[in-house]
C-alpha positions, 0 to 999 in steps of 0.5 A: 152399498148399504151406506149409500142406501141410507142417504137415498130419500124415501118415496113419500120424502120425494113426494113431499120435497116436490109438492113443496117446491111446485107450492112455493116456485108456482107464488114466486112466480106469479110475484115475479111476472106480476100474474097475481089478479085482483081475483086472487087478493082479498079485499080490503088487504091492499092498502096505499103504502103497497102501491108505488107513487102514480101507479094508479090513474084514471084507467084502473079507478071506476069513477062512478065508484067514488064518493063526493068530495065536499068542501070539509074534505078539500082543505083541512078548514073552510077558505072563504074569501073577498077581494072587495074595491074601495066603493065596497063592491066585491071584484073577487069572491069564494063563500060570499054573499054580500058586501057593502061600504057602510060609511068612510073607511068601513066595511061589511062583507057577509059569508054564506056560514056562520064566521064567528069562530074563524080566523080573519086576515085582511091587507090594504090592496089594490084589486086589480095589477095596480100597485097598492097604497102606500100607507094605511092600516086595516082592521077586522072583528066579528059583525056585531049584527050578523053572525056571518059578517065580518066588520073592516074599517080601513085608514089612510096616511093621517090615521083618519078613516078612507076608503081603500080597497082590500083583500079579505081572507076567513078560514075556519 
C-alpha cells in the first residue's frame, strides 16, 4: 500500500496540473474556433504577413480612417504623359499643361512640374487606331527655355524635318 501511496500526487500538484491545463485548453481554444477579438490583441502586434491574402475587404476597414493617397504614393515615380497629333494638339494627356507645333517637325509640350531630371520616352505614332507611319524618327531633350518643357523634333522618310503624330512619355 505504501508503494502506491507514493505515486499518488499531492493536493497542491492536483491544483497546479489543473490550473495549468484549463490556462493552456481555454488559449487553444479561442485559436482553434477563432473567439480571439480584437479586444484581446494588442495594438499594433498584427501585421500584414499574419493575415491571409484577401481576408480583409472593404467591410472590416474603416474608410474614414485612411489617409490620402497621393501621387508619389501610386507609383514608384511620377508618370506624365502626352499623346499629341501631328498640328501640335494633345488628343491625350496626364500632367500636361500645354502643347504646341512651333515650326516643321518640332514640337513643345509643357508639364504641370519641373521635368529636368526624368527621363523621356517618345514614338512616332498615330493617335487614334490608324496604323503608324512607316518611316521617321523622333527625338526628345529638355526645353532650353522652360523647365517644365520638353523639346520633340520629328523627321520623315528623307531625313528632313515633318510633322508627325506622337506619343510622349516623362517619368520621373
Amino acid at each position: 500500500m505504501t508503494r502506491f501511496r507514493r505515486l499518488i500526487p499531492s493536493p497542491a500538484m492536483v491544483v497546479a496540473l489543473m490550473a495549468l491545463f484549463l490556462s493552456l485548453g481555454g488559449v487553444s481554444y479561442g485559436l482553434a474556433t477563432g473567439v480571439i477579438s480584437g479586444r484581446e490583441i494588442k495594438n499594433n502586434t498584427i501585421t500584414y504577413k499574419d493575415v491571409r491574402k484577401d481576408k480583409l475587404g472593404g467591410g472590416s476597414i474603416k474608410e474614414s480612417t485612411l489617409g490620402t493617397v497621393t501621387a508619389s504614393l501610386v507609383a514608384h515615380g511620377s508618370t506624365h504623359y502626352a499623346v499629341v497629333n501631328a498640328g501640335g494638339q494633345r488628343v491625350r494627356q496626364r500632367g500636361t499643361t500645354s502643347s504646341a507645333r512651333t515650326n516643321d517637325g518640332r514640337y513643345q509640350v509643357i508639364f504641370d512640374r519641373d521635368v529636368r531630371g526624368c527621363g523621356y520616352y517618345a514614338t512616332v505614332g498615330g493617335p487614334t487606331a490608324t496604323a503608324p507611319p512607316d518611316n521617321g524618327q523622333i527625338t526628345v531633350s529638355s526645353l532650353a527655355s522652360h523647365v517644365n518643357g520638353v523639346d520633340i523634333r520629328t523627321t520623315g522618310a528623307n531625313g528632313g524635318p515633318a510633322n508627325r503624330a506622337f506619343h510622349l512619355l516623362v517619368l520621373c
